[in-house]
C-alpha positions, 0 to 999 in steps of 0.5 A, a space after each residue: 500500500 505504501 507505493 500506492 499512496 506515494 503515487 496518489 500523492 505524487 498524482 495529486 500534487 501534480 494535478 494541485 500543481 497544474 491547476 495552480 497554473 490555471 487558477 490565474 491567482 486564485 482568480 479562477 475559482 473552480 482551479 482553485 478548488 482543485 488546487 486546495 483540494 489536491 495538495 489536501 490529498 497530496 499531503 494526506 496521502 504522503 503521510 501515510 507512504 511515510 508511516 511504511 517509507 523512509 521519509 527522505 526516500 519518499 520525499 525525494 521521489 514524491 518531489 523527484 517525480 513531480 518535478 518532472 511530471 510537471 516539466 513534460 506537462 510544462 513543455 506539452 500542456 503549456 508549450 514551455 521550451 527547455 533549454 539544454 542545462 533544464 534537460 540536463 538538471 531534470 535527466 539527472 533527477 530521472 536518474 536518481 529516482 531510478 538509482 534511488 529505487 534499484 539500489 537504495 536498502 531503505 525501499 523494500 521492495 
């Protein structure tokens, strides 16, 4: 259960996030609804991955993985360009979440 509550957490913060865009300042009231809401169930949820999760662990991969999450949506949703140090900065993000899940002995697997 605990990989699933990371990733309803990870899910909900990214769409908190992408809303967030859209909400205009909090202009926009019903993205500002999902935004509350969202980050409300992000951090809910990342409370209980952490009961079962070691807490650097699964921050780095919650905010690893919504980092990146909300760049391919930043570049496909929003057409935001990245320059060649932000593929470089984000692939080396990739990178660690991988290691960080094959290789680390605090995730049982």
């Amino acid at each position: 259960m605990r990989w699933l509550f990371l990733s309803i957490a990870i899910l909900s913060e990214v769409t908190a996030t992408t809303a967030l865009k859209y909400s205009d300042g909090f202009k926009n009231i019903i993205p500002s609804i999902i935004v509350v809401l969202g980050y409300g169930v992000c951090f809910y949820f990342l409370s209980l991955a952490i009961k079962q999760i070691p807490i650097g662990i699964a921050y780095a991969l919650w905010s690893g993985v919504g980092i990146t999450l909300i760049t391919l949506f930043g570049y496909f949703i929003f057409k935001q360009k990245m320059d060649i140090p932000a593929i470089i900065g984000l692939s080396l993000i990739i990178v660690g979440i991988v290691v960080i899940k094959l290789f680390s002995e605090n995730v049982s697997r």
